[in-house]
KEZA-416349 format. One record per residue: x, y, z of N, C-alpha, C in turn. Coordinates in steps of 0.001 Angstrom, whole numbers, m for minus. Each point is the difference from the previous one (the first is absolute). Layout:
BEGIN
nc1 X nc2 Y nc3 Z cac1 X cac2 Y cac3 Z cc1 X cc2 Y cc3 Z $
...
***
This chain:
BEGIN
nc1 7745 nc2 m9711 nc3 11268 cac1 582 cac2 1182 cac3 m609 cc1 576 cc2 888 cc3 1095 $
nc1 1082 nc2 649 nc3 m302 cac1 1009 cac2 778 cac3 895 cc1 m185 cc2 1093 cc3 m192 $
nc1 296 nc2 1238 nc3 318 cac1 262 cac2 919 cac3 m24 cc1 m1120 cc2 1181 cc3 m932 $
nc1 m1074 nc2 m244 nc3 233 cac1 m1349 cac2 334 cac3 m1330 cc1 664 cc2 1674 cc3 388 $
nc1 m221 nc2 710 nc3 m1014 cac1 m12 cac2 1420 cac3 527 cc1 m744 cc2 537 cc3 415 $
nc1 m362 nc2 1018 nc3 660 cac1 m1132 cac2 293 cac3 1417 cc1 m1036 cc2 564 cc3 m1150 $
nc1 m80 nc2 490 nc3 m885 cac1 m1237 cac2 663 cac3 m1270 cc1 m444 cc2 m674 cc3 m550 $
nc1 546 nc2 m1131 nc3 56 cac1 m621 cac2 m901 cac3 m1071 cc1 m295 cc2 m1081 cc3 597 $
nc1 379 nc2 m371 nc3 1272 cac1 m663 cac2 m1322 cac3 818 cc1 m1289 cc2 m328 cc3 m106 $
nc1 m712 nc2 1214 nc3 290 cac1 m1974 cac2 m190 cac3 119 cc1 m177 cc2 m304 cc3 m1518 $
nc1 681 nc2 108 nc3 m831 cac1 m780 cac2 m408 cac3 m1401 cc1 709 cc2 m2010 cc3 231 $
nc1 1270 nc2 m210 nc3 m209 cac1 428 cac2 m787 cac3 m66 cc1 m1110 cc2 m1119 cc3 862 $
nc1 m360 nc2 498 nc3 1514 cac1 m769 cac2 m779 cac3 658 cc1 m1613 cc2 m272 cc3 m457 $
nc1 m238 nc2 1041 nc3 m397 cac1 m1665 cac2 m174 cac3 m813 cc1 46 cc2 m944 cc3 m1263 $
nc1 1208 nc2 m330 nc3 m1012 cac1 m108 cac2 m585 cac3 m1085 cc1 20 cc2 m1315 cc3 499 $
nc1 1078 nc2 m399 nc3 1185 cac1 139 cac2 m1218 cac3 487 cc1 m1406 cc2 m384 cc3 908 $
nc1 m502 nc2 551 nc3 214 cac1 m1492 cac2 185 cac3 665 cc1 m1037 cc2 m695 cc3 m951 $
nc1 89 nc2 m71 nc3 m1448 cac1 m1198 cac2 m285 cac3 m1068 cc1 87 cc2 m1289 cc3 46 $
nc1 1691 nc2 m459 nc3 257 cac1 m429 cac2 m1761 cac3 195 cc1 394 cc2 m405 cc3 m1739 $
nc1 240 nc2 1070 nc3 m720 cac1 113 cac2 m471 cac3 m1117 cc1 1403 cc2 278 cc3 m926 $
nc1 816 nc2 669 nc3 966 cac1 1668 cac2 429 cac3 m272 cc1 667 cc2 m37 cc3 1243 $
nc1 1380 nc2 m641 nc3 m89 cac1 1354 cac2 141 cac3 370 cc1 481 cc2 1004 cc3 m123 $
nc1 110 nc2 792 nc3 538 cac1 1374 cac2 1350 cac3 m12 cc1 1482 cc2 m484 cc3 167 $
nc1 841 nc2 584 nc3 m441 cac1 1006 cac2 m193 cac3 m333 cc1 1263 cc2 665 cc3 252 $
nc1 m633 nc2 1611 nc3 m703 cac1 646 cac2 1045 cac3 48 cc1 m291 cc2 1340 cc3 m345 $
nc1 291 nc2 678 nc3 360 cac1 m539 cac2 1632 cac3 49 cc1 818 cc2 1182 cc3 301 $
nc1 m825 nc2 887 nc3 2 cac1 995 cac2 1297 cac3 m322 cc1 m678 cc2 987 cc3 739 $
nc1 461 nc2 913 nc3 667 cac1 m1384 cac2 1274 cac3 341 cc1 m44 cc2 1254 cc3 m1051 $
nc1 1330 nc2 m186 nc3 m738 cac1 m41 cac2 1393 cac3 m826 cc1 1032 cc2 691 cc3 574 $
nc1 1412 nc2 411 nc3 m819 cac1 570 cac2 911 cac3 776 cc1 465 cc2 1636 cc3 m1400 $
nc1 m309 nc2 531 nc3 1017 cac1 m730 cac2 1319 cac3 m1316 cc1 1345 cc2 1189 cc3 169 $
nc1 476 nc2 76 nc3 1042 cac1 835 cac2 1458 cac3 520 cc1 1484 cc2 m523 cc3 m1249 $
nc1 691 nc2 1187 nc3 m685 cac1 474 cac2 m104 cac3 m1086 cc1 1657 cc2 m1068 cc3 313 $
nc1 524 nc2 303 nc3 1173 cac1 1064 cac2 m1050 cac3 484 cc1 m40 cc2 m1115 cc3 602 $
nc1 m1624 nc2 m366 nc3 m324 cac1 m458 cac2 m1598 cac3 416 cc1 m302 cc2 m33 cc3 m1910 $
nc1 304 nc2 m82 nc3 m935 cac1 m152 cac2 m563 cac3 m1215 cc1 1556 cc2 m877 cc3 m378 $
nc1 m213 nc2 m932 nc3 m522 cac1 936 cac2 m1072 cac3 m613 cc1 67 cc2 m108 cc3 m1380 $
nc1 735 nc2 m869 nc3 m459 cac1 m464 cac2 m78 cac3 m1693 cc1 m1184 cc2 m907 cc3 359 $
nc1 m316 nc2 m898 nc3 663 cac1 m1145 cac2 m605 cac3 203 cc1 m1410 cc2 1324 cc3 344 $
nc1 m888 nc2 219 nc3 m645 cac1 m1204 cac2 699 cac3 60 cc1 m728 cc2 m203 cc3 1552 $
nc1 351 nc2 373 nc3 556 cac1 m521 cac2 456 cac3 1352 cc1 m1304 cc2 1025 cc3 69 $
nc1 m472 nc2 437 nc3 m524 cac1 m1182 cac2 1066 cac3 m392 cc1 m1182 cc2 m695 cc3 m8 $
nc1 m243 nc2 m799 nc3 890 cac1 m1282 cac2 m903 cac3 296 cc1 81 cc2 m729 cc3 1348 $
nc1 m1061 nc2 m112 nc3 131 cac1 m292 cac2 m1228 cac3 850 cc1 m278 cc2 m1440 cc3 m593 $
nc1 335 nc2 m1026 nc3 871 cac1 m873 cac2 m1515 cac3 m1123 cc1 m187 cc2 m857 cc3 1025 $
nc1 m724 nc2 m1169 nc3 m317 cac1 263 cac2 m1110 cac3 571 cc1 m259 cc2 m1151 cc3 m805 $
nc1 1005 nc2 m1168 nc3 64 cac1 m89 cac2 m1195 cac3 m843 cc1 m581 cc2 m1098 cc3 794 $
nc1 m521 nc2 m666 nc3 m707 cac1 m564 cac2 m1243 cac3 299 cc1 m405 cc2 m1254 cc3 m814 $
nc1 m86 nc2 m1020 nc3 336 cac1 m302 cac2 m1096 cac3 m905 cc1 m1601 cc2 m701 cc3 1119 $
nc1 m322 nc2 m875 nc3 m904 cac1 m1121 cac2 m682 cac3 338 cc1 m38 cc2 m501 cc3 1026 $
nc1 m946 nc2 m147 nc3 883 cac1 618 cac2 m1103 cac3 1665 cc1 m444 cc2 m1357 cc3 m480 $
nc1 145 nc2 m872 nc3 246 cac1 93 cac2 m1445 cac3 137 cc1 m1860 cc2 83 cc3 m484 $
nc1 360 nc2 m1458 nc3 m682 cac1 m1267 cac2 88 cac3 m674 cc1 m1068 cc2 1345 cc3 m785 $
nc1 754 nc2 455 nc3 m401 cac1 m837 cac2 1213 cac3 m332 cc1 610 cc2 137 cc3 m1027 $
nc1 m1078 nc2 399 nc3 m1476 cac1 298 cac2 451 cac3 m1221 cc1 450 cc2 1283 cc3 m665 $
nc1 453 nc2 m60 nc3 m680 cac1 753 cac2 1250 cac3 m271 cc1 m1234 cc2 869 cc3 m785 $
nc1 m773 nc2 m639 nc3 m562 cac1 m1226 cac2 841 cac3 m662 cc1 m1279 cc2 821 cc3 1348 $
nc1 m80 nc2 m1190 nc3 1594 cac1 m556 cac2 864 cac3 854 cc1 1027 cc2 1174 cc3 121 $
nc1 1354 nc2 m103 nc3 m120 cac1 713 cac2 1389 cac3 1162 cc1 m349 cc2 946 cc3 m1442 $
nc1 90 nc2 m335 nc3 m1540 cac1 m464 cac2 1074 cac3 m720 cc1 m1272 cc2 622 cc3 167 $
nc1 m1061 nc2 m999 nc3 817 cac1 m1645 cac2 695 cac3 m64 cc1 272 cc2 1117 cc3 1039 $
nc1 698 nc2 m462 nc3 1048 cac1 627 cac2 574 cac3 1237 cc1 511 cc2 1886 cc3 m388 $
nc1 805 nc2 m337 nc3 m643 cac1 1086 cac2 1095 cac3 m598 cc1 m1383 cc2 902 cc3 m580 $
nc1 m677 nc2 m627 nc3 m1230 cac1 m1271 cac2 895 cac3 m790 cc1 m515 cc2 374 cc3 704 $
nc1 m681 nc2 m422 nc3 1220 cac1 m669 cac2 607 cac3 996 cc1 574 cc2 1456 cc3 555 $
nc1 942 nc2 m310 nc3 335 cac1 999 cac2 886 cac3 520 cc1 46 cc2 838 cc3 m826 $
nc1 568 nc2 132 nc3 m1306 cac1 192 cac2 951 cac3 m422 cc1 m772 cc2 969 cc3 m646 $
nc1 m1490 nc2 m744 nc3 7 cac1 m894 cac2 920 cac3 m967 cc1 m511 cc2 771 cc3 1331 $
nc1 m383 nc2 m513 nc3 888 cac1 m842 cac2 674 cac3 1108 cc1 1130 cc2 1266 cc3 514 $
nc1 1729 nc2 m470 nc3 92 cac1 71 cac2 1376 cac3 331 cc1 478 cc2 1205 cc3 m1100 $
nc1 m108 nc2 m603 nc3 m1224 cac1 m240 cac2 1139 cac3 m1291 cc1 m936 cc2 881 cc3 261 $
nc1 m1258 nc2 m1222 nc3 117 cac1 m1057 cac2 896 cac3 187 cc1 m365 cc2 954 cc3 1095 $
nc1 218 nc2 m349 nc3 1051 cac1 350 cac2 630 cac3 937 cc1 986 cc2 1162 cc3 291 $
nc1 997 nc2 21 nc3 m616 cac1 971 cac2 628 cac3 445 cc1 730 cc2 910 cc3 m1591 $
nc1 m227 nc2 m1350 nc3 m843 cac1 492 cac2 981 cac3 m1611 cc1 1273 cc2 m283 cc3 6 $
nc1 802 nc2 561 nc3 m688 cac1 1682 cac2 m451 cac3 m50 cc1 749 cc2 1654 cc3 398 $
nc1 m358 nc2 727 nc3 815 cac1 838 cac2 906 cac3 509 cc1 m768 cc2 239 cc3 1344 $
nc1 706 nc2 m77 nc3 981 cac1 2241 cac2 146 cac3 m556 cc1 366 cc2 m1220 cc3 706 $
nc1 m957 nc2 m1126 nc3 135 cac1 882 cac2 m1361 cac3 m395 cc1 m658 cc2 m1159 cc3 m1070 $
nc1 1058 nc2 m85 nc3 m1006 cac1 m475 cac2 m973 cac3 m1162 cc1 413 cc2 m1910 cc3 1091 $
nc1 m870 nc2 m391 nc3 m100 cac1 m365 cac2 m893 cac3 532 cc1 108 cc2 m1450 cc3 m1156 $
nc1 1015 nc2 m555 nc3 33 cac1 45 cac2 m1232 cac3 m1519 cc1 715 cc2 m1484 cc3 974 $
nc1 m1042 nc2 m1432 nc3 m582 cac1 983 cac2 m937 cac3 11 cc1 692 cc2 m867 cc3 m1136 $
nc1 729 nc2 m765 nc3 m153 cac1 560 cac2 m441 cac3 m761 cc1 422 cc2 m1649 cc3 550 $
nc1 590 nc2 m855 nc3 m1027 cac1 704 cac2 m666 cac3 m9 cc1 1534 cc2 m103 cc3 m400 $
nc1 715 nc2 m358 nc3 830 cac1 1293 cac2 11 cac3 m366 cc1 809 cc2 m1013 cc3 m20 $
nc1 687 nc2 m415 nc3 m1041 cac1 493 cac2 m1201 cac3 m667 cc1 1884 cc2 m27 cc3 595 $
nc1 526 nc2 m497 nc3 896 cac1 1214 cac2 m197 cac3 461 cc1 773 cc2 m919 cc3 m421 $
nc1 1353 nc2 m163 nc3 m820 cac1 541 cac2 m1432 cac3 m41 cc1 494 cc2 m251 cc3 1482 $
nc1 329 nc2 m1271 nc3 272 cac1 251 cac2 m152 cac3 1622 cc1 1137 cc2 m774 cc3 m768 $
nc1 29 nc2 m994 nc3 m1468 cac1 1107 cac2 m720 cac3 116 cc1 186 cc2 m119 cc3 m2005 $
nc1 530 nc2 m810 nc3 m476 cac1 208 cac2 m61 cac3 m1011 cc1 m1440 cc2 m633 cc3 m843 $
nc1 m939 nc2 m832 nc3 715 cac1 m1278 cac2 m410 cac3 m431 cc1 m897 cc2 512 cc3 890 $
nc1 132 nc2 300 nc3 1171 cac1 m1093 cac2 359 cac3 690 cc1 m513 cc2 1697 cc3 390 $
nc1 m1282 nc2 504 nc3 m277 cac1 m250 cac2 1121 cac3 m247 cc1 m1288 cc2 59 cc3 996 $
nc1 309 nc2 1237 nc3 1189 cac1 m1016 cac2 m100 cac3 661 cc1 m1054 cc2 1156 cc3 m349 $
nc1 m996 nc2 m216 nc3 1072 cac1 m1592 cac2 852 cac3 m847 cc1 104 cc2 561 cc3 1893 $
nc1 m269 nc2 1486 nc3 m563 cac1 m409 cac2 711 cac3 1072 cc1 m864 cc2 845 cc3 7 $
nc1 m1183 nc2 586 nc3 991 cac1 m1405 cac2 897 cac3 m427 cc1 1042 cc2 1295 cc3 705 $
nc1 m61 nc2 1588 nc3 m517 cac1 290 cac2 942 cac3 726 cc1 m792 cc2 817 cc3 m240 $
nc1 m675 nc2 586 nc3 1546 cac1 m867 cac2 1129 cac3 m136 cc1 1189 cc2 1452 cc3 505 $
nc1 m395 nc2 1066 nc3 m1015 cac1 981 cac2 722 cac3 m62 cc1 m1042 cc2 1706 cc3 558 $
nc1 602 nc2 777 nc3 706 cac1 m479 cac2 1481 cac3 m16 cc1 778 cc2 753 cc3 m418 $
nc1 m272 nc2 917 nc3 m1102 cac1 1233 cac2 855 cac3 m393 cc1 m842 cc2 1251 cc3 m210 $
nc1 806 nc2 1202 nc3 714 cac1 m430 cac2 1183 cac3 251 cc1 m9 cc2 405 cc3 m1642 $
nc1 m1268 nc2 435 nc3 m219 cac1 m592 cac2 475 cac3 m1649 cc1 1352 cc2 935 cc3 m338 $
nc1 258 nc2 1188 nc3 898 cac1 465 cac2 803 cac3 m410 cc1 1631 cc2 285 cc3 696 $
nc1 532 nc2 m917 nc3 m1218 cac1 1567 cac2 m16 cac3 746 cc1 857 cc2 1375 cc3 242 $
nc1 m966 nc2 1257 nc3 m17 cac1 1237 cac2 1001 cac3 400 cc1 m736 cc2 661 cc3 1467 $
nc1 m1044 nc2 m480 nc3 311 cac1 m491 cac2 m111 cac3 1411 cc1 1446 cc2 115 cc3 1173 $
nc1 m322 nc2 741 nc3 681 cac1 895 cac2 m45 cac3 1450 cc1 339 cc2 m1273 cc3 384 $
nc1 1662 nc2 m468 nc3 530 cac1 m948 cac2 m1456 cac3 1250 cc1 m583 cc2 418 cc3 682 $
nc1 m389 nc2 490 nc3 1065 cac1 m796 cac2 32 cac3 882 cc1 m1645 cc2 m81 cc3 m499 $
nc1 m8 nc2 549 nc3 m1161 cac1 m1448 cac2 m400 cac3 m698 cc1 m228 cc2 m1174 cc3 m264 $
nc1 1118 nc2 m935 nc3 m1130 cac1 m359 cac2 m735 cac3 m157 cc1 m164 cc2 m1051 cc3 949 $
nc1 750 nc2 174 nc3 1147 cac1 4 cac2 m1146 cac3 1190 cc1 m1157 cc2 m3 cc3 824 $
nc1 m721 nc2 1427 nc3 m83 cac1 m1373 cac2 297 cac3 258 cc1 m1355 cc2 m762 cc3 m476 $
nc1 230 nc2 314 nc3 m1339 cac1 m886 cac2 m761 cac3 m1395 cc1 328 cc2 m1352 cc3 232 $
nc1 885 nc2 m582 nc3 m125 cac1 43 cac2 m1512 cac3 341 cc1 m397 cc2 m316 cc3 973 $
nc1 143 nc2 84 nc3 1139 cac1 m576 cac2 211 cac3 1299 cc1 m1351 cc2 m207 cc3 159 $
nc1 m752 nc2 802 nc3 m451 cac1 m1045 cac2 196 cac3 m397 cc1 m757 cc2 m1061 cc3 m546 $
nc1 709 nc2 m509 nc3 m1538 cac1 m853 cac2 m961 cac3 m777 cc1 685 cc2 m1025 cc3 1184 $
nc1 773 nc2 m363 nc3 728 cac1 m316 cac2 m1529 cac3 223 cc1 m734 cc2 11 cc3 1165 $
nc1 m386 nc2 1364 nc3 492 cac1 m1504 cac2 m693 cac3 1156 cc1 m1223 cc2 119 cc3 m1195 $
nc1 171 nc2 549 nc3 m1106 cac1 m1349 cac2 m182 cac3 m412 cc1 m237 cc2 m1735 cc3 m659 $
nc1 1358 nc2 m201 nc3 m491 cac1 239 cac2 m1579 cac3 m623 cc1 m401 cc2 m997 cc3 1685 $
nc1 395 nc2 222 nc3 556 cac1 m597 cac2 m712 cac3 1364 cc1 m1325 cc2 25 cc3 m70 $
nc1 m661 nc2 1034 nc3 202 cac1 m1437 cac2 7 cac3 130 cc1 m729 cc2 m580 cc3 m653 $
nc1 565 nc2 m2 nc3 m1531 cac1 m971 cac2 m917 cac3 m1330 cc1 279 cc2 m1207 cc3 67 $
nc1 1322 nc2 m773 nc3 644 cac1 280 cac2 m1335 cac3 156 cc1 m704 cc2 m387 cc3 1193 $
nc1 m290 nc2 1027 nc3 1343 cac1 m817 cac2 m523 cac3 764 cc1 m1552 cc2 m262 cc3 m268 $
nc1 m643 nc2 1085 nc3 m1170 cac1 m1286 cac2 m581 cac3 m380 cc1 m91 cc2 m1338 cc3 m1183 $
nc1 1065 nc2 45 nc3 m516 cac1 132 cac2 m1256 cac3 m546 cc1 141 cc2 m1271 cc3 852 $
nc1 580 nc2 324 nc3 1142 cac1 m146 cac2 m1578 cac3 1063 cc1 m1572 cc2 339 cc3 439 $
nc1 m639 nc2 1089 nc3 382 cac1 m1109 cac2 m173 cac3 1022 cc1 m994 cc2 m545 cc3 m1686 $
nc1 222 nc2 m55 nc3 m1189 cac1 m940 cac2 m171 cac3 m699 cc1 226 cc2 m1265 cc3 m266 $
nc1 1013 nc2 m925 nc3 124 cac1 340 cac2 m1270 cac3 m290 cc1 m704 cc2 m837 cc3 1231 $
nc1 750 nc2 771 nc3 1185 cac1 m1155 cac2 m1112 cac3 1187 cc1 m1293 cc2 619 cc3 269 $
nc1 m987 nc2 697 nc3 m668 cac1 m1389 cac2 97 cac3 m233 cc1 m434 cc2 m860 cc3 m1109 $
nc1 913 nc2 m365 nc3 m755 cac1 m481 cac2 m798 cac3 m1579 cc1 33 cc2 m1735 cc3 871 $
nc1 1385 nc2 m64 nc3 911 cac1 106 cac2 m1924 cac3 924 cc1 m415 cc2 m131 cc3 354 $
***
């Protein structure tokens, strides 16, 4: 991968770290009002698919993990924290499957500088819970 953006690298590198996703592609979030497109820029993300040999139901236990611990932790303000699947045609029969974990500042009339703050924020805390999720996987091997 080329060019990761400098905010969002340390997450991108911790997911590829679990051993259990490919990264792909990502975003850091661009919030200031003459960085918006018709494309929704008002987030951060990063996509990924399964790594080699690996099921798409572990990267969902993966994702649940993730997302309840930093609900609970953290709550949904002022970053709502969601992943998804996303369904792409690539060709006239073929339709690809992609996992995206997304941060979107709760409160879209927030400053940028806030929200780039708040995002900021949740992805060292999303680091930290993916790092006790590896130190709890090699205490379980």
């Amino acid at each position: 991968m080329d060019d990761i953006e400098p905010k969002i690298s340390p997450l991108v590198d911790a997911l590829n770290k679990t051993g259990l996703v490919r990264t792909f592609s990502s975003c850091e979030g661009h919030f200031a009002p003459e960085k918006q497109t018709l494309v929704d820029r008002n987030h951060a993300e990063v996509r990924f698919v399964p790594a080699d040999g690996i099921s798409a139901a572990d990267v969902e236990k993966l994702l649940a993990y993730l997302l309840t611990r930093f609900k609970t932790r953290h709550g949904l303000i002022p970053v709502k924290l969601t992943a998804h699947e996303l369904y792409t045609p690539i060709d006239d029969e073929t339709v690809e499957k992609t996992f995206v974990l997304e941060l979107r500042p709760f409160n879209r009339f927030d400053s940028p500088d806030r929200k780039r703050a708040d995002i900021d924020r949740a992805i060292e805390q999303i680091i930290r819970i993916l790092m006790l999720w590896l130190e709890g996987r090699v205490a379980k091997g």
